[in-house]
C-alpha positions in Angstrom: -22.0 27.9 -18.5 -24.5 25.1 -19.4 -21.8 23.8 -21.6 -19.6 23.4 -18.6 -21.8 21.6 -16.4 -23.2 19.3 -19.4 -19.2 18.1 -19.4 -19.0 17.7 -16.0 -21.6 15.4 -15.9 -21.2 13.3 -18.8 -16.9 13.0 -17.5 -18.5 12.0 -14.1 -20.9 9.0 -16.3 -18.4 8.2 -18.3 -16.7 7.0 -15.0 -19.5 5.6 -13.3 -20.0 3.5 -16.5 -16.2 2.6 -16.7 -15.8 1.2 -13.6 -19.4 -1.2 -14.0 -17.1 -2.4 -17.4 -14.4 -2.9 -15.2 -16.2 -4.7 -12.7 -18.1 -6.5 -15.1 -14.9 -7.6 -17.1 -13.2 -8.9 -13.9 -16.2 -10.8 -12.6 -16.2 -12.5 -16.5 -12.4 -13.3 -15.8 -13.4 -15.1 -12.6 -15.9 -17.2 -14.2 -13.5 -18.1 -17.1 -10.7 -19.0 -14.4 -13.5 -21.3 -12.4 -14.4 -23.1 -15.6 -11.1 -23.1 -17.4 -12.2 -21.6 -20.8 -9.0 -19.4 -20.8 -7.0 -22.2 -21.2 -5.6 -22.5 -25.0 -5.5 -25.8 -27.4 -2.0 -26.3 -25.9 -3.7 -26.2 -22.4 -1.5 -23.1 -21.6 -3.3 -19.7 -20.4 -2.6 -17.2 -22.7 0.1 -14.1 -21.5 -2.0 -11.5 -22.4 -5.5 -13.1 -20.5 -2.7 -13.5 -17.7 -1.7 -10.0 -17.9 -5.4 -8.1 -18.6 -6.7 -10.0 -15.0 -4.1 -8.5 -13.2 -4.3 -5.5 -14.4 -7.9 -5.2 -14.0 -7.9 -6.9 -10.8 -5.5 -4.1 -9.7 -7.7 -1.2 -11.0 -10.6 -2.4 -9.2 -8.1 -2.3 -5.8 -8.7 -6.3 -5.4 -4.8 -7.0 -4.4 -4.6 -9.9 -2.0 -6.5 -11.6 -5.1 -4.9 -10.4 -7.6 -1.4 -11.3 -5.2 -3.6 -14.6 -5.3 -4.0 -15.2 -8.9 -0.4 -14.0 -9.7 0.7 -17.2 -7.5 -1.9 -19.7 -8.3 -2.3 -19.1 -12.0 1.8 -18.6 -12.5 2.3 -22.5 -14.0 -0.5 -22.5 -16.5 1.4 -20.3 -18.4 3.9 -21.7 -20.9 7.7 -22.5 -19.6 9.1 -19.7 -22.7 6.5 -16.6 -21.5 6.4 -17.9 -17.6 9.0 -16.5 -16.3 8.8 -13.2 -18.0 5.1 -12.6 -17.3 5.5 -13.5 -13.3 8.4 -11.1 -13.2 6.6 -8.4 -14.5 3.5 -9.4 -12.7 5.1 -8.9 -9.3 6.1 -5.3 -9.1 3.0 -4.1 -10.6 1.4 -5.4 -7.7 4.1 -4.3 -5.3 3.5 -1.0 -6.7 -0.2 -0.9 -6.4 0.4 -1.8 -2.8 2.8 1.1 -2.3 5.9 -1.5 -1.8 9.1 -0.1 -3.8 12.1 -2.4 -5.0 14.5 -1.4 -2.7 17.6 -1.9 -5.5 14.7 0.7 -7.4 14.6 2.9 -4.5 18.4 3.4 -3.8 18.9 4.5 -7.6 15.8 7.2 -7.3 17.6 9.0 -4.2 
């Protein structure tokens, strides 16, 4: 029975410390963004720096940020991955705020 409770605990740290990484991570992103060290030797933000601020950003429930940064942030990428970032960008926030696409939506009924 100790067993059990020794698991418990160490699943309920092992959440506690991965959401301090999490927050920790997203407040490192927000420093990078404020002084610009994300940007690339072509001046371009990379997709994938993009990508992992949203995605943390949603984890830790920040949304109108994250909706922020998904606007604001959009052009530094470069014109080839721009387009295909932002439009993947978008529903993951619309999902995280419960907002379907309604051409989704019809096809799922």
């Amino acid at each position: 029975m100790g067993c059990v409770y020794l698991n418990q605990y160490c699943i309920k740290d092992f959440r506690r410390v991965k959401q301090n990484l999490e927050n920790e991570s997203f407040g490192i992103y927000k420093e990078e963004l404020q002084e610009k060290t994300y940007l690339m030797n072509d001046g371009t933000m990379a997709p994938v720096f993009y990508r992992n601020v949203v995605n943390t950003g949603l984890k830790l429930k920040e949304l109108s940020w994250v909706k922020n940064f998904i606007h604001k942030y959009k052009t530094e990428l470069s014109k080839d991955t721009e387009i295909i970032i932002f439009t993947t960008a978008l529903p993951s926030m619309n999902s995280a705020q419960g907002i379907m696409n309604p051409r989704l939506s019809l096809t799922l009924r």
